[in-house]
C-alpha positions as CSV (number, residue, x, y, z in Angstrom):
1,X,17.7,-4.6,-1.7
2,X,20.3,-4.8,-4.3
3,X,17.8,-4.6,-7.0
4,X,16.7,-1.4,-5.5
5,X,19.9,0.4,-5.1
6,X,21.5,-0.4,-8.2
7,X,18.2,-0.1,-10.8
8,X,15.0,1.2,-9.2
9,X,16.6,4.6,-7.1
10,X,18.9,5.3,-10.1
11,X,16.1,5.2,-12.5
12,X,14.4,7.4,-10.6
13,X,17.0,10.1,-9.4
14,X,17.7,10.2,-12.9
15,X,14.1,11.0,-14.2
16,X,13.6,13.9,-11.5
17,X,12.6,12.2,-8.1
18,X,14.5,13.9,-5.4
19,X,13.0,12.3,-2.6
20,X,14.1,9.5,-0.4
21,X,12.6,6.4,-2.7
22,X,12.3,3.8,0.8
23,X,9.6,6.6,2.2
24,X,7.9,6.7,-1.0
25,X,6.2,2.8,-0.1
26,X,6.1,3.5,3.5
27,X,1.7,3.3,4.0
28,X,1.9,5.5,7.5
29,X,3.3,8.0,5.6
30,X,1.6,8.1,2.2
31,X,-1.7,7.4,4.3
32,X,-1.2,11.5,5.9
33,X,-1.1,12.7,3.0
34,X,-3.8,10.9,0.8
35,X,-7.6,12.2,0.3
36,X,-10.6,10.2,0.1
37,X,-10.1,9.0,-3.3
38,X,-7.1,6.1,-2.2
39,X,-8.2,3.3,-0.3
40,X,-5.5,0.5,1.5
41,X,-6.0,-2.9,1.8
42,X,-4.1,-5.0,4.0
43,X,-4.0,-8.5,5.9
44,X,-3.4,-8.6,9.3
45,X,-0.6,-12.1,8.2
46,X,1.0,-10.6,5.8
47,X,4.2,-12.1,6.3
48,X,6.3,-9.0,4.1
49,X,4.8,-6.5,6.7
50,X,6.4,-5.9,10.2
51,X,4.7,-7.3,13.2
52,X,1.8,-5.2,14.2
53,X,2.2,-3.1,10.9
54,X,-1.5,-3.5,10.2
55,X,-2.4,-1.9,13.8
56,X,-0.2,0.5,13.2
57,X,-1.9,1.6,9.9
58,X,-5.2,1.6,11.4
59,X,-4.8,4.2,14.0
60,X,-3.5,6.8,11.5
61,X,-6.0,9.9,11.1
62,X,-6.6,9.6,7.3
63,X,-8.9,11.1,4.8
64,X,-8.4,7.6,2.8
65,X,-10.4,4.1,3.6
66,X,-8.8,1.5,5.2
67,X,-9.5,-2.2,5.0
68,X,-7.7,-4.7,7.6
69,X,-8.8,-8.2,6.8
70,X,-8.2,-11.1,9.5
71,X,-6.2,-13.6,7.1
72,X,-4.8,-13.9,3.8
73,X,-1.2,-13.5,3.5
74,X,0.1,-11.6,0.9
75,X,-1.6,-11.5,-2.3
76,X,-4.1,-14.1,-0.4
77,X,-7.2,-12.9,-2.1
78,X,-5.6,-11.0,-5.1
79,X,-7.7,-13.9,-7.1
80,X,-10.6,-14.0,-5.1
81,X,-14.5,-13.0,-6.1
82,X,-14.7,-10.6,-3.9
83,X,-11.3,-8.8,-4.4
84,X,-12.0,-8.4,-8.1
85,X,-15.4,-7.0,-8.1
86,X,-14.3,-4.6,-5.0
87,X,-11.4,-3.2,-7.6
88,X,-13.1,-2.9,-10.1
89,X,-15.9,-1.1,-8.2
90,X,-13.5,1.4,-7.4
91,X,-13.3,2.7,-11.1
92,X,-16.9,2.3,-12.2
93,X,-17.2,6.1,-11.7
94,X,-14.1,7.4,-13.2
């Protein structure tokens, strides 16, 4: 936390962002305001997440797509097959 409060939230006060910086990562509330062009991926044993974090997530009403996976820690399939060609789905179109 030190890094954030003495570089990240001074950087960013100083370039114009009023807002409380610890909401801005918080998924419950970035998923209520989102539209269908974000989509959140998340492991069930992510072990940086809060107990039952995941569940949480997916019962928020959300225009976005969410993706709970059984396993994987975090970062587990960052490298995997299927996580690549999923990203990279997501731009063909854009």
């Amino acid at each position: 936390t030190r890094y954030f409060h003495v570089l990240t939230e001074p950087y960013w006060k100083l370039h114009g962002y009023n807002g409380d910086l610890m909401d801005a990562g918080e998924i419950k509330k970035l998923l209520q305001i989102t539209d269908s062009s974000v989509e959140v991926i998340l492991t069930m044993n992510d072990p940086l997440n809060r107990t039952y974090a995941a569940e949480e997530v997916a019962k928020i009403s959300t225009n976005s797509a969410v993706v709970l996976l059984s396993r994987g820690g975090h970062l587990g399939y960052a490298n995997s097959l299927w996580t690549k060609t999923h990203l990279l789905s997501l731009f063909e179109n854009r």
